[in-house]
DRENTORFI-33171 format. One line per 10 residues: number of its first residue (from 1); their letters; for each residue x, y, z of C-alpha. Coordinates in steps of 0.25 Angstrom, whole numbers, plus 2048, in hexadecimal, padded with zeros to 3 digits. Layout:
<recs>
NUM> a> X/Y/Z  ...
</recs>
This chain:
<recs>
1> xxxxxxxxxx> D89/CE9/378  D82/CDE/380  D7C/CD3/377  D6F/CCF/37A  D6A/CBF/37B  D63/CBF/36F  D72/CC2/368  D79/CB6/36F  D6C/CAF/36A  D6F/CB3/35D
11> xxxxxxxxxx> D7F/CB0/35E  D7B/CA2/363  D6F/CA0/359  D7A/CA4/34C  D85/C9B/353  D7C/C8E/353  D76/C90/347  D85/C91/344  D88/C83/347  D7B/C7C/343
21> xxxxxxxxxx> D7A/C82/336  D87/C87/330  D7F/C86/321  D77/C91/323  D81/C9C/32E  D81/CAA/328  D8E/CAC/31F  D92/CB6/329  D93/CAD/334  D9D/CA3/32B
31> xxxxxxxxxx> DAC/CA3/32A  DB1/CA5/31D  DBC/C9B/319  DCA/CA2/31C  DD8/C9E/317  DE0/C9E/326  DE6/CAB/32A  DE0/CB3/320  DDB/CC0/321  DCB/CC3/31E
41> xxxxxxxxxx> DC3/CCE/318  DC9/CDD/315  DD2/CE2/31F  DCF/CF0/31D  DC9/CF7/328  DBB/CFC/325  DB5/D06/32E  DAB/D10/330  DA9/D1F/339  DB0/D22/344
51> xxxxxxxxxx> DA2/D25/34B  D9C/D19/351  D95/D0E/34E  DA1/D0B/347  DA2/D01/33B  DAE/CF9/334  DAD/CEE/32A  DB4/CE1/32C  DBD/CD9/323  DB0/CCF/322
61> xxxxxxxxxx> DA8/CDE/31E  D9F/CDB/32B  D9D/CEA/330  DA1/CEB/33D  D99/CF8/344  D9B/CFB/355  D92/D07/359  D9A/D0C/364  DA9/D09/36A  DA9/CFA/36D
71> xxxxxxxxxx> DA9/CF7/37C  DAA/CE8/37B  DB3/CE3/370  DB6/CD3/36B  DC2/CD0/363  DC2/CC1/35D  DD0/CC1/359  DE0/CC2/35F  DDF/CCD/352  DD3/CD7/358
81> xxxxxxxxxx> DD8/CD3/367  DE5/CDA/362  DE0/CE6/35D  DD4/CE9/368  DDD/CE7/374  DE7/CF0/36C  DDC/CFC/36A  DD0/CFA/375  DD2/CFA/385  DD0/CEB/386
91> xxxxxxxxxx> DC3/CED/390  DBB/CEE/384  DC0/CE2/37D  DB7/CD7/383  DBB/CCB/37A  DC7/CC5/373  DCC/CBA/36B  DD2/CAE/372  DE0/CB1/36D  DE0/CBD/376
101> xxxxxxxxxx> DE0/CB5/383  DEC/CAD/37D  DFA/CB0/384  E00/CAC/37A  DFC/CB3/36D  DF4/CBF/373  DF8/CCD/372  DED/CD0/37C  DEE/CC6/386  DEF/CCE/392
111> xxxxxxxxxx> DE4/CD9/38D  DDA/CCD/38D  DDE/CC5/39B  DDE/CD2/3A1  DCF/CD6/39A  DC9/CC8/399  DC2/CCA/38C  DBB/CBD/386  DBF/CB4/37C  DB7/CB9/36F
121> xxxxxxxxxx> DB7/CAB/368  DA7/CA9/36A  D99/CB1/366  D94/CAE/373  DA0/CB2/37B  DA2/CBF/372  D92/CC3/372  D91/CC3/382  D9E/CCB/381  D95/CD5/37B
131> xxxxxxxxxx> D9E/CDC/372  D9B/CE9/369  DA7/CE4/360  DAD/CD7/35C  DBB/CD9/354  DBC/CCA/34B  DC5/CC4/343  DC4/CC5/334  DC9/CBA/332  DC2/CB2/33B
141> xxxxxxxxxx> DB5/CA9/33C  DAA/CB1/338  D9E/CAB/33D  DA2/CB1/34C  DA0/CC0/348  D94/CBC/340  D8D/CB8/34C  D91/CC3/355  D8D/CCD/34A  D7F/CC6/34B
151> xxxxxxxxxx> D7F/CC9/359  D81/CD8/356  D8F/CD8/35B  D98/CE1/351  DA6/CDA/34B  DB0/CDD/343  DB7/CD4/33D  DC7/CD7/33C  DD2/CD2/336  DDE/CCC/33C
161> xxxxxxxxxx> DE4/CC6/332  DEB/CD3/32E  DF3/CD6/322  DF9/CE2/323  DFF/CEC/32F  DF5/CF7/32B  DE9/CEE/32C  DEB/CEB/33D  DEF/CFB/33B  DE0/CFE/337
171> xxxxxxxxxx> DDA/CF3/33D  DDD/CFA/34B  DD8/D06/348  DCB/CFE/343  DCB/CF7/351  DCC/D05/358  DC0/D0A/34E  DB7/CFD/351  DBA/D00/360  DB9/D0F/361
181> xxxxxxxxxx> DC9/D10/366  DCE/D17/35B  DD9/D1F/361  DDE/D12/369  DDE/D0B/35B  DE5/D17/354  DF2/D17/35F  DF1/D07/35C  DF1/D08/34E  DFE/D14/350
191> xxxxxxxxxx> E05/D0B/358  E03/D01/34F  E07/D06/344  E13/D0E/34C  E18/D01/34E  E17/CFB/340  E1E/D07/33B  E2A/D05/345  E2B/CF6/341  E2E/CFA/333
201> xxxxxxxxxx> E37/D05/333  E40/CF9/33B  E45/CF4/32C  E55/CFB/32B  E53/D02/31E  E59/CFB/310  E57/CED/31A  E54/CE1/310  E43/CDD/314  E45/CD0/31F
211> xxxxxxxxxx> E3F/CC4/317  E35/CBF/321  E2C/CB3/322  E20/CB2/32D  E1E/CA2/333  E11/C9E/338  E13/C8F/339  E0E/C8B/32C  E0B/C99/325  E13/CA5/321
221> xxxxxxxxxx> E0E/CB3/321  E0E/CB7/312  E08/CC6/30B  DFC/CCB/30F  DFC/CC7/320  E02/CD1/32A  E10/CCA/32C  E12/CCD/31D  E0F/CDD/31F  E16/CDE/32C
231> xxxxxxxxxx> E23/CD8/325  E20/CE3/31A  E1F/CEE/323  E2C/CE8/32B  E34/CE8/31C  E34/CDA/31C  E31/CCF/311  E28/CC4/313  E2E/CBA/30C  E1F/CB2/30D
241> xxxxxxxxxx> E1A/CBD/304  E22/CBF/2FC  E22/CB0/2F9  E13/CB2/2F5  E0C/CAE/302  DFF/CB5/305  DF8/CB4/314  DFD/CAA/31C  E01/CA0/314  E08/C91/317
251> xxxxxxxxxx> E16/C90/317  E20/C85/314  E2D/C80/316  E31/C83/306  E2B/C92/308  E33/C94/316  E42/C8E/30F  E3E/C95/301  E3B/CA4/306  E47/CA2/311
261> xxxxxxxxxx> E43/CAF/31A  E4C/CB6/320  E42/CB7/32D  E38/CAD/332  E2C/CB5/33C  E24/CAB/343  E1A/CAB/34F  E19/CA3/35F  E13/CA0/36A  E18/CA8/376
271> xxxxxxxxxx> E24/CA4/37B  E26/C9B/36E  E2F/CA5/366  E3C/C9D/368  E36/C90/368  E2E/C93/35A  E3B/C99/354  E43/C8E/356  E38/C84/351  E3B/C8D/343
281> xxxxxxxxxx> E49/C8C/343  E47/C7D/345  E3C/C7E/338  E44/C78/32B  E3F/C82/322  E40/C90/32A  E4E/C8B/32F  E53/C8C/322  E4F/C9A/320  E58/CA8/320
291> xxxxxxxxxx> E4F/CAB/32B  E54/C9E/334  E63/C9F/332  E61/CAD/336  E5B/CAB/343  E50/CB5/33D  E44/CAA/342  E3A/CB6/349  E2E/CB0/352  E23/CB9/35B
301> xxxxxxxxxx> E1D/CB5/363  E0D/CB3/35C  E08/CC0/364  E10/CC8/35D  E13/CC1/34F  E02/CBE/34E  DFE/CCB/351  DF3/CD0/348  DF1/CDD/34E  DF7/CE9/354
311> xxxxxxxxxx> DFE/CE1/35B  E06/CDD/34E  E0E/CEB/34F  E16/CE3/35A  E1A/CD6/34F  E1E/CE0/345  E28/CE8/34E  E2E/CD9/355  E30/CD6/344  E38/CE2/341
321> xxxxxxxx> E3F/CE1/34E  E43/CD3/34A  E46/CD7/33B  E4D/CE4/33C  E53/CE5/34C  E55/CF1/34F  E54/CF9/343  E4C/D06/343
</recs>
């Protein structure tokens, strides 16, 4: 879909009126005020017909309607690159986040050298991209998809923030019905699922639930975020959950001593694991845990423990690897 100068007039005319008169901007073009990491809108999926033009409703219920496959797709987030280079032949993926050109979190990294799509983090940049579909984050800005929805460019704005394995199940076969690759979404979302469904039957049976705490630094991963369902579907107790947190909530010393986990999960930088698990034996509070006198400290690398994506399928089987060894 080529976009004419009078639409990059318009994306320019909206940006400086941006910045010169933020009083009077369009609500659409404003970001909400968001508590960090939390998730945005419904996470349902909302579609239409399978015949295009096809139409989904976003989390922010902005309809979203492509008229034929998309041949020249934007993702805005380390989220949608995920699930586009894991369901469209990366040819037609001609714009990605800037986390998918950094070796050291991307899943995609060699896709994107190897393709040399831009970096989606400007109007301008993504508008001479000429997309036909732009895959945003929920929980992100939203003036950016405003503007491009001015210019006539359809978005879809997705969450990333998911809370539940079932949602990145139907979200990738909501990617395959906004790109037209439905059968490559549904052998994604089998594979998928395949793997979840190995994971979990790893637990021995009568085997007491693993009381696990997540570590991010300063948060812990309490109900209602994707490291509280996956410990569910693994037969394992979050003990952050349990101890009322709700989201990604901060966490002290006092809550580290007093729920005394059994195991401790925490992220790294690649080729940090050792370094990072060894600065956790060091911390005061966690080397007082169960979890610490047991050697039972896990760190992935951040690839696999941040995945938000299909890609989560591989952090769920390296957990129930290191929770239950070899069991079948």
């Amino acid at each position: 879909m080529t976009r004419t100068g009078p639409q990059l007039a318009l994306a320019g005319a909206v940006v400086a009126a941006g910045v010169v008169a933020v009083g009077v901007t369009p609500t659409a073009l404003l970001a909400p005020p968001e508590r960090p990491f939390a998730q945005y809108g419904s996470q349902a999926v909302r579609i239409g017909g399978a015949e295009f033009p096809r139409e989904a409703t976003g989390p922010d219920n902005a309809l979203a309607r492509v008229d034929a496959p998309p041949s020249r797709i934007v993702s805005q987030s380390m989220s949608t690159d995920e699930f586009l280079f894991a369901i469209v032949p990366p040819e037609r993926i001609v714009g990605v986040s800037e986390a998918a050109y950094m070796q050291g979190i991307s899943n995609v990294y060699d896709a994107v050298r190897a393709n040399a799509p831009i970096v989606a983090n400007d109007v301008e940049r993504v508008l001479h991209a000429e997309p036909d579909l732009v895959l945003a984050p929920a929980e992100g800005r939203s003036d950016m998809p405003g503007l491009l929805r001015a210019a006539g460019v359809p978005v879809y704005r997705m969450p990333t923030m998911f809370e539940t394995l079932a949602s990145i199940e139907d979200h990738i076969r909501l990617v395959g019905y906004l790109s037209g690759e439905d059968a490559r979404a549904e052998s994604e979302a089998h594979r998928f699922r395949a793997a979840i469904d190995r994971a979990a039957a790893r637990k021995p049976a009568g085997a007491p639930a693993p009381r696990v705490m997540g570590f991010g630094g300063l948060y812990s991963y309490g109900s209602k975020t994707l490291f509280s369902d996956i410990l569910r579907v693994l037969g394992a107790e979050n003990v952050a959950a349990v101890n009322g947190f709700v989201g990604y909530d901060r966490v002290t010393d006092e809550h580290i001593v007093r729920w005394d986990p059994d195991w401790i999960v925490a992220g790294a930088d690649r080729g940090r694991v050792d370094a990072v698990r060894q600065r956790l034996l060091e911390h005061p509070a966690i080397g007082a845990t169960t979890a610490a006198r047991r050697g039972q400290i896990v760190v992935f690398e951040h690839h696999v423990f941040l995945a938000l994506s299909p890609m989560t399928a591989r952090f769920v089987e390296a957990l129930a690897d290191v929770l239950y060894g070899g069991a079948s």
